[in-house]
C-alpha positions in Angstrom: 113.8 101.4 146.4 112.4 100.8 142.6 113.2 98.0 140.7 115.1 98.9 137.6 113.4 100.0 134.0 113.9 99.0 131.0 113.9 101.1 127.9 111.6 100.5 125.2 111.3 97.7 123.0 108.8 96.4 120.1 106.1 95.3 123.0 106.0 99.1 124.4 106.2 102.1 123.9 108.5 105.1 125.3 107.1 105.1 128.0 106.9 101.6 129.2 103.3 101.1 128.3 102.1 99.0 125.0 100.9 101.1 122.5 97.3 101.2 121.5 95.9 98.9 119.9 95.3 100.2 116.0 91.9 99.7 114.6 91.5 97.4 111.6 91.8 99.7 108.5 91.1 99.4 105.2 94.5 98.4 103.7 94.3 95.2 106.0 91.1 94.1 104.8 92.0 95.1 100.8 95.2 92.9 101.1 93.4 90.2 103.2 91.0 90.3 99.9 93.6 89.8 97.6 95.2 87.0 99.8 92.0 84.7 99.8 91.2 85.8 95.7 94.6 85.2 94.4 95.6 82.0 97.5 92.4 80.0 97.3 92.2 80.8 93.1 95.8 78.8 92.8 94.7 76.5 95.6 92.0 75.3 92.9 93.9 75.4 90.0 96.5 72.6 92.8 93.8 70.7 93.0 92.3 70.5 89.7 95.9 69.0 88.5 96.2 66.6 91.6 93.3 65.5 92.3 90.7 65.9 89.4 88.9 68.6 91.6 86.6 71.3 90.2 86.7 69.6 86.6 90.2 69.3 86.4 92.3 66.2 84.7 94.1 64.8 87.4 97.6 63.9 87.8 97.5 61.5 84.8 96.2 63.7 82.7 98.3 67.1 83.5 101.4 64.3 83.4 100.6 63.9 79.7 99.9 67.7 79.1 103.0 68.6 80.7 105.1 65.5 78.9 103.8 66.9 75.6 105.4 70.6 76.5 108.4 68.7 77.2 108.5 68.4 80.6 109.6 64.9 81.3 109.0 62.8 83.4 105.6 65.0 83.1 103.9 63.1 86.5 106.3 64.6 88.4 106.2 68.2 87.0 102.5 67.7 87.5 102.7 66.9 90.7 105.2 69.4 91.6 103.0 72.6 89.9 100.2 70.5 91.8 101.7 71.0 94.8 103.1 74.2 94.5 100.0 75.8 93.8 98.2 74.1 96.6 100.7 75.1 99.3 101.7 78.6 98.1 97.9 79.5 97.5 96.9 78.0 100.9 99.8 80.3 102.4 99.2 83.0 100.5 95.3 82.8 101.7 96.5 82.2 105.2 99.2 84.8 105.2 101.4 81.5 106.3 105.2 82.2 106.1 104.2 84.7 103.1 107.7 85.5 101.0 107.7 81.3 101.0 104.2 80.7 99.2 104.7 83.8 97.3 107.9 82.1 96.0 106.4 78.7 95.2 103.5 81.1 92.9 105.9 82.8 91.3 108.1 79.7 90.1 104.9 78.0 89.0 103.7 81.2 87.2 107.6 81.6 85.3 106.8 78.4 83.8 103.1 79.3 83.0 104.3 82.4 81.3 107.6 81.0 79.4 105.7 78.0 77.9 102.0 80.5 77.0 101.2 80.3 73.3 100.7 83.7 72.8 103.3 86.5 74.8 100.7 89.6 74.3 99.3 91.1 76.9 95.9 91.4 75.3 95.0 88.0 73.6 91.8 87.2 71.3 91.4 84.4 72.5 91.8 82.8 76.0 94.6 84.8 78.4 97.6 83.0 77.7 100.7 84.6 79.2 98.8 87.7 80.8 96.8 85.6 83.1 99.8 83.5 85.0 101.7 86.9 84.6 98.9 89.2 86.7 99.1 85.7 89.5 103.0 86.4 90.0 102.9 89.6 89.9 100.0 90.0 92.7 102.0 86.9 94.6 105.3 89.3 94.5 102.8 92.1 96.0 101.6 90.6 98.8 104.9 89.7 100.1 106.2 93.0 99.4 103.6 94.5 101.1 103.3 91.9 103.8 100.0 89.9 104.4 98.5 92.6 107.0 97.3 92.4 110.6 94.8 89.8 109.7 97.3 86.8 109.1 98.8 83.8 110.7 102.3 85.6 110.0 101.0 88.7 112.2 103.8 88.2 115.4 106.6 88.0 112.3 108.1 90.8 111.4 107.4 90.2 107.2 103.8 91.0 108.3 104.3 94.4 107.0 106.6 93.5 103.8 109.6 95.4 102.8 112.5 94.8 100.4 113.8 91.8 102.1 110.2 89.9 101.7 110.6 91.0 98.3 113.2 89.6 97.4 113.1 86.6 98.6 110.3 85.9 97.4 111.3 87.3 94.1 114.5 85.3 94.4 113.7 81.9 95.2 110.8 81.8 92.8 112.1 83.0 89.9 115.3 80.3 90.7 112.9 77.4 91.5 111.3 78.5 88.1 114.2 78.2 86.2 115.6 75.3 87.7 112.4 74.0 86.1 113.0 75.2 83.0 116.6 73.9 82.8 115.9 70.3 84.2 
């Protein structure tokens, strides 16, 4: 007598046996790439406003900055782009729970972009609103393509993006963004 089968399920195939093993291709390296440019980018731009890092100004500093654009109490917005950036760059680099630290980019980058000098796309002088624009938009990519094979989210299934990465990442950022603005 044989013991029962099973039909198929996400471990194996039709036919009861797992699926080969696909090679690493090009599209998983290119987004892995992007992950480490863009994550590790913001991760520096955290640090900078925390901790003074990489010739940045520090909490104290930022506070003030921030204060003078009128968010008050400007410490704590400091500290919360600070740690925002840190947290959804280090995710983003890791592909770590990917829509999440796409979201916390993307609400940091609404506020870069509504309080930029200059709204052009093409400025004279430094990037203003383009810059911060370019980070959210390549943060809303990578979760709607999902952060690849080569991730710490690889046994999830938003490893290969879709609509619902999408938009939650879209959603909550642009809400935590504007719950910014509005406080």
């Amino acid at each position: 007598m044989t013991a029962p089968t099973r039909g198929p399920n996400r471990f194996t195939g039709a036919f009861g046996r797992r699926p080969a093993a696909r090679a690493l291709g090009a599209g998983d390296v290119g987004v892995l790439l992007l992950r480490l440019a863009v994550g590790l980018l913001l991760a520096g731009y955290g640090a900078q406003k925390l901790f003074g890092m990489f010739g940045g100004a520090g909490l104290d500093a930022t506070g003030r900055a921030l204060a003078q654009q009128g968010y008050e109490p400007g410490t704590f917005f400091a500290a919360l782009a600070g740690a925002s950036e840190i947290v959804g760059g280090l995710g983003l680099a890791a592909g770590l729970l990917t829509p999440l630290a796409a979201a916390a980019v993307i609400g940091v980058m609404v506020n870069a972009m509504a309080v930029a000098p200059q709204y052009t796309l093409w400025p004279a002088g430094p990037p203003a609103f383009a810059y911060p624009m370019v980070l959210c938009v390549a943060a809303l990519t990578i979760a709607a393509v999902g952060p690849g094979r080569v991730s710490l989210d690889t046994f999830f299934p938003w490893r290969d993006g879709g609509w619902i990465p999408f938009a939650v990442a879209l959603g909550l950022g642009v809400l935590g963004g504007v719950l910014v603005l509005v406080l």
